[in-house]
C-alpha positions as CSV (number, residue, x, y, z in Angstrom):
1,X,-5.1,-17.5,-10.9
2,X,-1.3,-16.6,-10.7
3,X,1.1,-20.1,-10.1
4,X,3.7,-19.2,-7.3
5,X,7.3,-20.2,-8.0
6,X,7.6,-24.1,-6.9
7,X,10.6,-24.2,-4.5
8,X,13.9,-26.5,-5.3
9,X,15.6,-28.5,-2.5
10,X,18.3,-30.6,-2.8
11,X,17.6,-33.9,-0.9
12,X,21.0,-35.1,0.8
13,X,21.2,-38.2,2.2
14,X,24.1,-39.4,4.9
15,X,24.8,-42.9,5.2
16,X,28.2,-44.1,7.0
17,X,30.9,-46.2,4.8
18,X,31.3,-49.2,7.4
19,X,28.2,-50.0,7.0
20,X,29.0,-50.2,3.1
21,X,31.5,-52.7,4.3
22,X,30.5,-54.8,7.1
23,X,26.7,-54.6,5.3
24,X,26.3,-54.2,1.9
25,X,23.1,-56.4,1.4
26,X,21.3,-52.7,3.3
27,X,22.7,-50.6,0.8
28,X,19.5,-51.2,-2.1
29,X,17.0,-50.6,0.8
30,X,18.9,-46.9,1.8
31,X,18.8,-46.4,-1.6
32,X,14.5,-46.9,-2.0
33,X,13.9,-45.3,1.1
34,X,15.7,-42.2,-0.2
35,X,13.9,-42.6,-3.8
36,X,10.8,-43.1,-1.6
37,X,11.5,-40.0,0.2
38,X,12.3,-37.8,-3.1
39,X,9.2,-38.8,-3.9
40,X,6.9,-37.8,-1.4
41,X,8.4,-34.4,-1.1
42,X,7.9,-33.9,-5.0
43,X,4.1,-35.4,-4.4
44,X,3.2,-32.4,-1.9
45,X,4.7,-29.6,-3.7
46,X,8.6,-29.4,-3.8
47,X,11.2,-30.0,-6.9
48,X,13.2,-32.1,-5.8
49,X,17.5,-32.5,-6.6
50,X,18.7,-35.9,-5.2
51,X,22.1,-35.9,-4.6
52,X,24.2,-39.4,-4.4
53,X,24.4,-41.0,-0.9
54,X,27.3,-39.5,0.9
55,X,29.7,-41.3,3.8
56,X,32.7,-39.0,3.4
57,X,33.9,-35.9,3.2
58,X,34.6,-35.6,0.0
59,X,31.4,-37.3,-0.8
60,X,29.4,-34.5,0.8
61,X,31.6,-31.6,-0.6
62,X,30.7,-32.9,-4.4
63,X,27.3,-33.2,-3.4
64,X,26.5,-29.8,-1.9
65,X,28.0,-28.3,-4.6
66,X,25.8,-30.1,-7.1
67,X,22.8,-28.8,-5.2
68,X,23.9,-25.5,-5.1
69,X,24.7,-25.5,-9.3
70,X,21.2,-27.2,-9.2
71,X,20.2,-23.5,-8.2
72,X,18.3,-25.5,-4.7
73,X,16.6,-23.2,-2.3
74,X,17.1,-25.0,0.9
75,X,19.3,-28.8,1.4
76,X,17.0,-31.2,3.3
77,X,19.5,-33.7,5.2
78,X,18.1,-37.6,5.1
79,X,19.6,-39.8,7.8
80,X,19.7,-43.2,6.8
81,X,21.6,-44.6,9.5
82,X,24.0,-42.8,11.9
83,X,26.6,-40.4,9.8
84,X,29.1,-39.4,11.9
85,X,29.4,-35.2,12.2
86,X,32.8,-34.7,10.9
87,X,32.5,-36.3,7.3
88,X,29.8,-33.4,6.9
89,X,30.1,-30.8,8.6
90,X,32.7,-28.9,6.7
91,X,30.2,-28.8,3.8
92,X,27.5,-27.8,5.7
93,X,28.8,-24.6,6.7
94,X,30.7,-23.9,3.4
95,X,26.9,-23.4,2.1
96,X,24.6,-20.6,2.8
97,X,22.1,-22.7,2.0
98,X,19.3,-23.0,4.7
99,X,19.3,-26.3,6.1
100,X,16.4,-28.5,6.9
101,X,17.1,-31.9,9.1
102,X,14.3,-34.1,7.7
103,X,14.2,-36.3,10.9
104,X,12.1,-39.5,9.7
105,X,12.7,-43.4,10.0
106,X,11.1,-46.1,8.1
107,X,8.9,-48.0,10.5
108,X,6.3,-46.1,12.6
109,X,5.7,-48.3,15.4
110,X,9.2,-49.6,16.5
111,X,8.2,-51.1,19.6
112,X,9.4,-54.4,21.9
113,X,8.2,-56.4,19.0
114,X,10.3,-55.2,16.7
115,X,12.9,-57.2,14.5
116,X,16.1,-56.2,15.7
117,X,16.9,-56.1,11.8
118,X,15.0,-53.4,11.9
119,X,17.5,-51.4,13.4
120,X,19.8,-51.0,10.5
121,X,17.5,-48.8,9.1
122,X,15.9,-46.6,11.8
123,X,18.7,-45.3,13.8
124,X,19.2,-42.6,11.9
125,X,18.0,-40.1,14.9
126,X,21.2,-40.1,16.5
127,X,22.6,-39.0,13.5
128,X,20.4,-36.0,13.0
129,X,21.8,-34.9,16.8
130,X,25.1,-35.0,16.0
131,X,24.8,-32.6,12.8
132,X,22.5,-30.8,14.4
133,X,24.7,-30.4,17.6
134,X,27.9,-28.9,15.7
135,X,25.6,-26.6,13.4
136,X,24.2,-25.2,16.8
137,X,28.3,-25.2,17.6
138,X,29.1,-23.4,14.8
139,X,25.8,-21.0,15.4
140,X,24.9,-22.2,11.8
141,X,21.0,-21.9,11.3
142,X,18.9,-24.9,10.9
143,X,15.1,-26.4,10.9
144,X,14.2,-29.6,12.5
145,X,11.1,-31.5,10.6
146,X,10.8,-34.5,12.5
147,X,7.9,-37.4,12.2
148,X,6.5,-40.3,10.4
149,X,5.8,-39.4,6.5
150,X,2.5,-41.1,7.3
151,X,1.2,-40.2,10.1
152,X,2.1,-36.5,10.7
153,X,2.8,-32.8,8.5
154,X,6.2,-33.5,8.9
155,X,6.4,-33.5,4.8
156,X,4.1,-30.4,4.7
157,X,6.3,-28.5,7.1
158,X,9.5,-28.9,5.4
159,X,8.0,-27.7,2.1
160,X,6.9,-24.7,4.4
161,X,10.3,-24.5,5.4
162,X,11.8,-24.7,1.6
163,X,8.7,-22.2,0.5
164,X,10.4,-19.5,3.2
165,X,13.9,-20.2,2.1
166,X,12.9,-20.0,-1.7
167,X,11.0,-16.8,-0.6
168,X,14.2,-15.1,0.8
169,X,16.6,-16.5,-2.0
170,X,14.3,-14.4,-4.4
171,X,15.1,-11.2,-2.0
172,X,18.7,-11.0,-3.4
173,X,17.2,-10.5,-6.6
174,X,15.2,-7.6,-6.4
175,X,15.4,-4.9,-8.9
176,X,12.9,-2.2,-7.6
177,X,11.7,0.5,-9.7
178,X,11.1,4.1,-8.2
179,X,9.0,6.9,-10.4
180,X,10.1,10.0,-8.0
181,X,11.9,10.1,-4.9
182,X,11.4,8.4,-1.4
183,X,8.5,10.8,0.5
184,X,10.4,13.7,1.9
185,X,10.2,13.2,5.6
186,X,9.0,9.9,5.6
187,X,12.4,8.2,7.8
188,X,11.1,5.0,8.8
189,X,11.3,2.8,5.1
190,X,14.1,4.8,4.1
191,X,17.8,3.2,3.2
192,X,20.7,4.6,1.3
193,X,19.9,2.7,-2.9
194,X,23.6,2.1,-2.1
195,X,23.2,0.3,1.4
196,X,20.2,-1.7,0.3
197,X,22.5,-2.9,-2.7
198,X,25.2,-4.1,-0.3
199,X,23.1,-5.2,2.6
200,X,20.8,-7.0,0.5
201,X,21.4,-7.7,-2.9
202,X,18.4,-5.0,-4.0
203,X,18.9,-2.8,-7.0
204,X,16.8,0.3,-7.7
205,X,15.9,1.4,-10.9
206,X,14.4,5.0,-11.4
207,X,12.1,6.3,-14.4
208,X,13.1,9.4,-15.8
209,X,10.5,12.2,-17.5
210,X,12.4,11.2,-20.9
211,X,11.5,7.5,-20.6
212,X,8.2,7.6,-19.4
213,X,7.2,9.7,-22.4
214,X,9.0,7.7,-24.9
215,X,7.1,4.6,-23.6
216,X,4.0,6.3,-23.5
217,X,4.4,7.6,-27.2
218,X,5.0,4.0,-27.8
219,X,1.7,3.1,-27.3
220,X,-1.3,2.8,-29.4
221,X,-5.1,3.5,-29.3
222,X,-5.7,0.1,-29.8
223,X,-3.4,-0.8,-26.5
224,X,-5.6,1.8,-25.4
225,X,-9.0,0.3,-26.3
226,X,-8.2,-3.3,-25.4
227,X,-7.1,-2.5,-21.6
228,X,-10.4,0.0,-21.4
229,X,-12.4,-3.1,-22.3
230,X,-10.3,-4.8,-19.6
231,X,-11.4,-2.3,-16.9
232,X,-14.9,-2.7,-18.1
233,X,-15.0,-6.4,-17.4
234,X,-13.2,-6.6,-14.3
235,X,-14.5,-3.3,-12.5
236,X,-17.8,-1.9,-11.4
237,X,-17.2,0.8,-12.8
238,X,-19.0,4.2,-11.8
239,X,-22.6,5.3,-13.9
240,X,-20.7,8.5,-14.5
241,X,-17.6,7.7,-16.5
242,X,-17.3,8.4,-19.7
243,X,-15.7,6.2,-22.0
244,X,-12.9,8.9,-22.8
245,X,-12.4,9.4,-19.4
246,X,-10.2,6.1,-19.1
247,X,-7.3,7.2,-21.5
248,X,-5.4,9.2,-19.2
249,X,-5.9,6.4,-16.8
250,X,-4.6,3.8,-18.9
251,X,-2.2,5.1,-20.7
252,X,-0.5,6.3,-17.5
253,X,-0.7,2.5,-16.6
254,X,0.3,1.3,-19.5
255,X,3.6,3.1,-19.7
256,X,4.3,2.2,-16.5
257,X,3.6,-1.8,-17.4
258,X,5.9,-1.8,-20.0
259,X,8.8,-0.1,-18.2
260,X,8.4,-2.6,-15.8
261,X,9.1,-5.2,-18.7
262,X,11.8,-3.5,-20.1
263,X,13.5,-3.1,-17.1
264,X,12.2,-6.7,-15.7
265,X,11.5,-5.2,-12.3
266,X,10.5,-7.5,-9.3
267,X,8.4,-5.2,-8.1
268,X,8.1,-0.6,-8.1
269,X,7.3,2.1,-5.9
270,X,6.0,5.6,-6.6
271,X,5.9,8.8,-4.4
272,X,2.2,10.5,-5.3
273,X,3.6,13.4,-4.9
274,X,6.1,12.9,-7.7
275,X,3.2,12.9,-10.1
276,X,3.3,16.0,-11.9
277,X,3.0,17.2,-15.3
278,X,6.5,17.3,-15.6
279,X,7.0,13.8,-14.5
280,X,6.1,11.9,-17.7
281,X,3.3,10.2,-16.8
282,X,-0.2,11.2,-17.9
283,X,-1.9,10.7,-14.3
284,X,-1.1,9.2,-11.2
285,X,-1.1,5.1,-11.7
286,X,-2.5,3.8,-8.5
287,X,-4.7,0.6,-10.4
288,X,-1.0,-0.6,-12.1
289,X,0.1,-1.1,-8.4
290,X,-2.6,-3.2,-8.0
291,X,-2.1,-4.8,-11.6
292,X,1.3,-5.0,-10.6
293,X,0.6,-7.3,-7.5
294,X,-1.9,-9.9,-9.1
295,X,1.2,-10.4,-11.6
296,X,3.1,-11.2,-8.7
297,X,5.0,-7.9,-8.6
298,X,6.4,-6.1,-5.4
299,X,4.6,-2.6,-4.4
300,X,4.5,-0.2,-2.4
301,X,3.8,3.3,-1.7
302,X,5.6,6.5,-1.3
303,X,8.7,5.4,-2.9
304,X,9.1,2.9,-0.4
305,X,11.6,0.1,-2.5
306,X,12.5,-1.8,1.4
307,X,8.9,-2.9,1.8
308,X,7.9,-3.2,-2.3
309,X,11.8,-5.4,-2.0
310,X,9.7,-7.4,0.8
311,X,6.3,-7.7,-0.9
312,X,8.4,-8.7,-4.0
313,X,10.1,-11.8,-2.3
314,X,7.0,-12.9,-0.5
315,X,5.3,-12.9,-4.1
316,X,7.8,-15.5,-5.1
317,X,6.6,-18.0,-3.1
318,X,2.6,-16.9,-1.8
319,X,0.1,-16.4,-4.1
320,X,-2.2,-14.0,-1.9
321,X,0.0,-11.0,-0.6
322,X,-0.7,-7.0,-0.7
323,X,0.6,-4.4,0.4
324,X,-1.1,-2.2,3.0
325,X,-0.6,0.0,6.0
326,X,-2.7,0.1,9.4
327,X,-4.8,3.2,9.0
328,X,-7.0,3.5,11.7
329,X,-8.0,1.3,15.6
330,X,-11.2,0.4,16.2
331,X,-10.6,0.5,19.7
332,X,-14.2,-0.7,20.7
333,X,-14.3,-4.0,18.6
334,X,-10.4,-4.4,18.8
335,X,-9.6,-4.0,14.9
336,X,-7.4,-2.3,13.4
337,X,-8.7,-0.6,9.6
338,X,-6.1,-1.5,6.5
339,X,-6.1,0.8,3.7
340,X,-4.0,3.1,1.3
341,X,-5.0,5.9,-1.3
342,X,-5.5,3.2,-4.1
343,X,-3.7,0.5,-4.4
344,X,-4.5,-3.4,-3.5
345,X,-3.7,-6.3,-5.2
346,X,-7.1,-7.1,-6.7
347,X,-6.9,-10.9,-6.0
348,X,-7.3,-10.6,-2.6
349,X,-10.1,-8.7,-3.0
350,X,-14.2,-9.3,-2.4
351,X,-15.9,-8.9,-5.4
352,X,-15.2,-6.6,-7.9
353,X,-13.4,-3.4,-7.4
354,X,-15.0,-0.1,-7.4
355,X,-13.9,1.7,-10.3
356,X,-14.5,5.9,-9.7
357,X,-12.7,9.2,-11.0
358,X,-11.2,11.1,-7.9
359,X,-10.4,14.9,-7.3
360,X,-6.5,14.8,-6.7
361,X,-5.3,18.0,-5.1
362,X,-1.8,16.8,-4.1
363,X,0.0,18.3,-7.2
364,X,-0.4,20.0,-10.6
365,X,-1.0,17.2,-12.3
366,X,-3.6,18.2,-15.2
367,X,-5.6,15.1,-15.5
368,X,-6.8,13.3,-12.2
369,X,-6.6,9.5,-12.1
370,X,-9.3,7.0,-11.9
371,X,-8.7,4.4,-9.1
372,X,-10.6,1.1,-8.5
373,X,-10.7,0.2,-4.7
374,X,-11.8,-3.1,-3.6
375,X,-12.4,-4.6,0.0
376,X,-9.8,-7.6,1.0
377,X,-12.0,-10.3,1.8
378,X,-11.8,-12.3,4.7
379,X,-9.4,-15.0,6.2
380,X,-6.3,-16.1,8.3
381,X,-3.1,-14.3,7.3
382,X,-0.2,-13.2,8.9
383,X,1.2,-9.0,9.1
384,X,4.7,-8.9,7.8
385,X,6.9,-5.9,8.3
386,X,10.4,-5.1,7.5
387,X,12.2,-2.5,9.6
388,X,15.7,-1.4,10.3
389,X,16.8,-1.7,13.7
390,X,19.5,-0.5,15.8
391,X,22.0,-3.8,15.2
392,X,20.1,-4.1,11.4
393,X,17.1,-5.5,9.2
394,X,13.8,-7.0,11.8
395,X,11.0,-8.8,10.2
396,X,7.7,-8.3,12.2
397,X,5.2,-10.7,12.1
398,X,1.9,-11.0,13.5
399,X,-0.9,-13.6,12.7
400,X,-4.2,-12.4,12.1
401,X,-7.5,-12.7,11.1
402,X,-9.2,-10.5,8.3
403,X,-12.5,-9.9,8.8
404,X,-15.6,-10.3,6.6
405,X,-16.1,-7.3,4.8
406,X,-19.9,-5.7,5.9
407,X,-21.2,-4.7,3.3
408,X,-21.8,-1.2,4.0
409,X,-21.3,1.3,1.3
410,X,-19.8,4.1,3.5
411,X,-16.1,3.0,1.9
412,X,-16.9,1.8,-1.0
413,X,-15.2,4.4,-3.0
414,X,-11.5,3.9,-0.1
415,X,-9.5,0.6,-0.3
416,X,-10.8,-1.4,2.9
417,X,-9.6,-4.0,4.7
418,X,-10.5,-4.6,8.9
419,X,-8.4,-6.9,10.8
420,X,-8.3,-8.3,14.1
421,X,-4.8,-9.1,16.1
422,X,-3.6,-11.6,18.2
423,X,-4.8,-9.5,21.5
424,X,-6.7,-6.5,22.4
425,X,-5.9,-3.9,19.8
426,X,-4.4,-1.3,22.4
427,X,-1.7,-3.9,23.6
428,X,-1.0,-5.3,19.7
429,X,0.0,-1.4,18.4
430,X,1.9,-1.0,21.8
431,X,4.1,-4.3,21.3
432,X,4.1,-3.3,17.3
433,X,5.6,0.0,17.9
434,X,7.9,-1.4,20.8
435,X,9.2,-3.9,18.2
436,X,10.4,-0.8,16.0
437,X,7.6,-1.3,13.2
438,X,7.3,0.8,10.4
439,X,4.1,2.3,8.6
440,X,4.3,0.3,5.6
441,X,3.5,-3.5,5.4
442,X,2.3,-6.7,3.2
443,X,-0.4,-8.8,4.2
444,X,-0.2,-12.6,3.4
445,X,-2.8,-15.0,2.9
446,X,-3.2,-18.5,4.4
447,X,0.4,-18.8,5.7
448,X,1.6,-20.0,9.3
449,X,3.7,-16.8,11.3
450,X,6.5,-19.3,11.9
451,X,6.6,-19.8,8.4
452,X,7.4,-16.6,8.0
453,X,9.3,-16.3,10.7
454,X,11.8,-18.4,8.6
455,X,12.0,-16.5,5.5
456,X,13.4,-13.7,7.7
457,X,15.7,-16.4,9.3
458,X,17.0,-17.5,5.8
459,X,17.7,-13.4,5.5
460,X,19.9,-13.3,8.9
461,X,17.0,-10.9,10.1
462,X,15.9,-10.5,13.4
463,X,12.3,-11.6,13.7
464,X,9.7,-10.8,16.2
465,X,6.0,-12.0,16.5
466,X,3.8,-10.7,18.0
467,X,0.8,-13.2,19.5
C-alpha cells in the first residue's frame, strides 16, 4: 500500500521574558510541557521542528525562519503563558506559512480547587486571543485547535490541519505532463500553461512524437514480458485475450512510465483524441493513468493539467484519491454515477479490475488499447473540484458517501462508481453548477470536507461546500 508524505510543522512556542525574570524556577516546566507537546504531535502522525522558546521579537524572527529553512508545512503556535501580540506578530505575517493556534493548557480540570500555582502555567488562552486578534487584523489566515491533549481530537485535528497545508505546499510544485493538446472546446479546465505557471507555481511538460518513440525504442521484450505477467496477476483478465495482444498495450504504458521518470512529473494528462499513429505512442494508455494514480501521481483526462495539478497535491498527503467525473443522476435513488472511458486509480477499487480489449473509433490509431475498469468500492469521502471563477481559483467540496458496488455485471466492462450527496440529487447538481463547478474532479477517501476546505485555504482559494 503507497505511504503518503508525513507532514512537517514547526512547533513554536511563546513565552513572555518577565516571567524569565520575576520567575525563573517555571522556566524547566515550559520547557517539558513543550517537549511533551512535540511529542504527542510526532506520536499521532506529524514530524515535528521545535523551535527555541521565544519572548521577543527578535526571538520569534530567528525562529520562523528556522522553521521555514526546516522546509515546515504549517507553524503550530504553543502558548505557554500569555505572550504579548507585538513581540510576534511581525514574524507571523512575514511567513506564508499556514498558521495553526494549538490552544491547549496543562491541567484539565482547573476548577475552584485549584492551586493558584497552577496559574503560571495555564493562562496561556489569553495569549492565543491576542495573536489570533491581530492575524484576524491583518486578514492573515489562521486555524484554531483548541482542547485538552487527553481528552479531546484536538491533536488529531491539527495534524488534519498540517496534512491540508502540506497538501497545498506540494501544489506549487507541480510539473504536469500533457501528451496532445487541451480537448478542443472543452472551456471549463482550461488555463493559459503560462497563467497556471504564474498563478500557481504549475509547470507543464509536453511529449513530443520524437520522444515518445525514442523511449519506446528504449524498451525491451523483457520489460515487455515482466509488466504482461504483471497485468496477469493483478487483472481479471478477459477469456479472449491473447497473450500477444498485450504488447501494444504495454508498451504504450511503458513509454509513458518512463517519461514520467525522466521528466519526474507530479502527475500527466492526455487528450484521447491526441492518440494517433502519428503521435508516438503505440495505443491509447488509459491503465498507466491508473498506474499512475496508485504511485501517487496526478491524472486526469482530456488534457486537463488544473485538475491532474489538483489530484497531484491531494496525492501528497491522502492515500485514497482518483480522479473522476459525474456521469450520469439517478434521479430516483438520488445518486449520482462516477465514471470515465478508462482510467481509475486501481487502489480504490473493489476487487480486481476487468481487464478487456475495446473497439476505439475516436481516431486512426492502428492498434486499439486494452483497458482494465474496476468498480470504486464503497465508503465516506469528500468531492473535490477546482474551478476558475470570476475573482479567481474555487475549490468545491462536497462530502459524500460511495456506495457498495452491486454486483451486477451490466458495467463490468465501464469504470463504475455510484455516489450519494449531501441532499436530494436534483438540489446537489443545482448548488454544484451554481458554485461554478467544472466536469472534471478527484474523489478522496476517508477525509473530513473541512479538511479540505483548508488545503484550498492554505492556496488563497475560494472554497465552497456543499452539505
Amino acid at each position: 500500500m503507497r505511504e503518503v508524505n508525513k507532514p512537517l510543522v514547526g512547533l513554536l512556542p511563546f513565552y513572555l521574558k518577565l516571567y524569565d525574570d520575576s520567575t525563573p524556577e517555571a522556566r524547566p516546566m515550559m520547557q517539558a510541557f513543550t517537549d511533551e507537546t512535540a511529542g504527542r504531535l510526532s506520536s499521532v502522525g506529524l514530524n515535528v521542528f521545535t523551535a527555541s522558546i521565544c519572548r521577543l521579537e527578535d526571538e520569534f524572527r530567528a525562529a520562523v525562519s528556522e522553521i521555514e529553512k526546516a522546509g515546515a508545512d504549517a507553524i503550530v503556535t504553543l502558548h505557554l503563558a500569555y505572550s504579548p501580540s507585538l513581540e510576534s506578530i511581525d514574524a507571523l505575517l512575514s511567513t506564508d506559512l499556514p498558521i495553526i493556534a494549538l490552544d491547549i493548557t496543562p491541567t484539565y480540570d482547573f476548577t475552584e480547587l485549584a492551586d493558584s500555582k497552577e496559574i503560571m502555567m495555564n493562562h496561556g488562552i489569553h495569549g492565543v486571543q491576542d495573536m489570533c486578534s491581530m492575524l484576524r487584523r491583518y486578514k492573515r489566515l489562521y486555524w484554531v485547535e483548541a482542547g485538552h491533549m487527553d481528552h479531546c481530537d484536538v491533536l488529531e485535528r491539527v495534524v488534519k490541519r498540517a496534512r491540508a497545508a502540506s497538501a497545498a505546499a506540494a501544489f506549487s510544485r507541480n510539473k504536469i505532463g500533457l501528451i496532445g493538446e487541451p480537448f478542443k472546446g472543452m472551456g471549463d479546465f482550461q488555463v493559459p500553461f503560462d497563467e497556471l505557471s504564474a498563478t500557481l507555481g504549475v509547470e507543464v511538460a509536453q511529449l513530443t512524437a520524437d520522444s515518445a518513440r525514442a523511449i519506446s525504442s528504449s524498451i525491451t521484450d523483457e520489460d515487455v514480458s515482466q509488466e504482461i505477467e504483471r497485468y496477469k496477476q493483478i487483472f481479471n483478465v478477459d477469456p479472449g485475450i491473447e497473450d500477444n495482444d498485450f504488447e501494444p498495450t504495454v508498451r504504450a504504458c511503458l513509454t509513458v512510465r518512463r517519461w514520467i521518470e525522466q521528466e519526474s512529473l507530479t502527475g500527466y494528462s492526455f487528450s484521447f483524441l491526441d492518440i494517433t499513429d502519428d503521435c508516438g505512442v503505440e495505443t491509447v494508455p488509459f491503465n498507466e493513468a491508473s498506474f499512475a494514480m496508485t504511485r501517487g501521481l496526478g491524472y486526469a483526462g482530456e488534457g486537463d493539467v488544473l485538475t491532474s495539478a489538483l489530484v497531484a497535491a491531494l496525492m501528497h498527503a491522502y492515500r485514497d484519491v482518483t480522479f473522476t467525473e459525474m456521469f450520469c443522476p439517478g434521479w430516483s435513488d438520488d445518486t449520482i454515477f462516477l465514471s470515465h472511458m478508462g482510467e481509475v486509480n486501481f487502489d480504490i477499487c473493489n476487487g480486481k479490475p476487468n481487464l478487456t480489449n475495446i473497439d476505439f473509433a475516436y481516431t486512426d490509431i492502428s492498434t486499439s488499447p486494452m483497458v482494465a475498469y474496476g468498480k470504486m468500492r464503497a465508503g465516506n469521502a469528500v468531492f473535490v473540484n477546482l474551478a476558475i471563477g470570476p475573482d479567481g481559483y474555487e475549490l468545491i467540496v462536497a462530502p459524500v458517501g460511495v456506495l457498495e458496488p452491486s454486483g451486477s455485471k451490466m458495467m463490468e466492462h465501464t469504470t463504475e462508481g455510484w455516489f450519494k450527496p449531501p441532499m436530494p440529487v436534483a438540489r446537489f447538481l443545482e448548488k454544484y453548477s451554481y458554485a461554478g463547478g467544472t466536469h472534471h474532479a478527484a474523489i478522496v477517501y476517508d477525509v473530513d470536507a473541512w479538511e479540505i476546505e483548508a488545503f484550498g485555504q492554505s492556496l488563497g482559494f475560494s472554497v465552497t461546500i456543499i452539505g
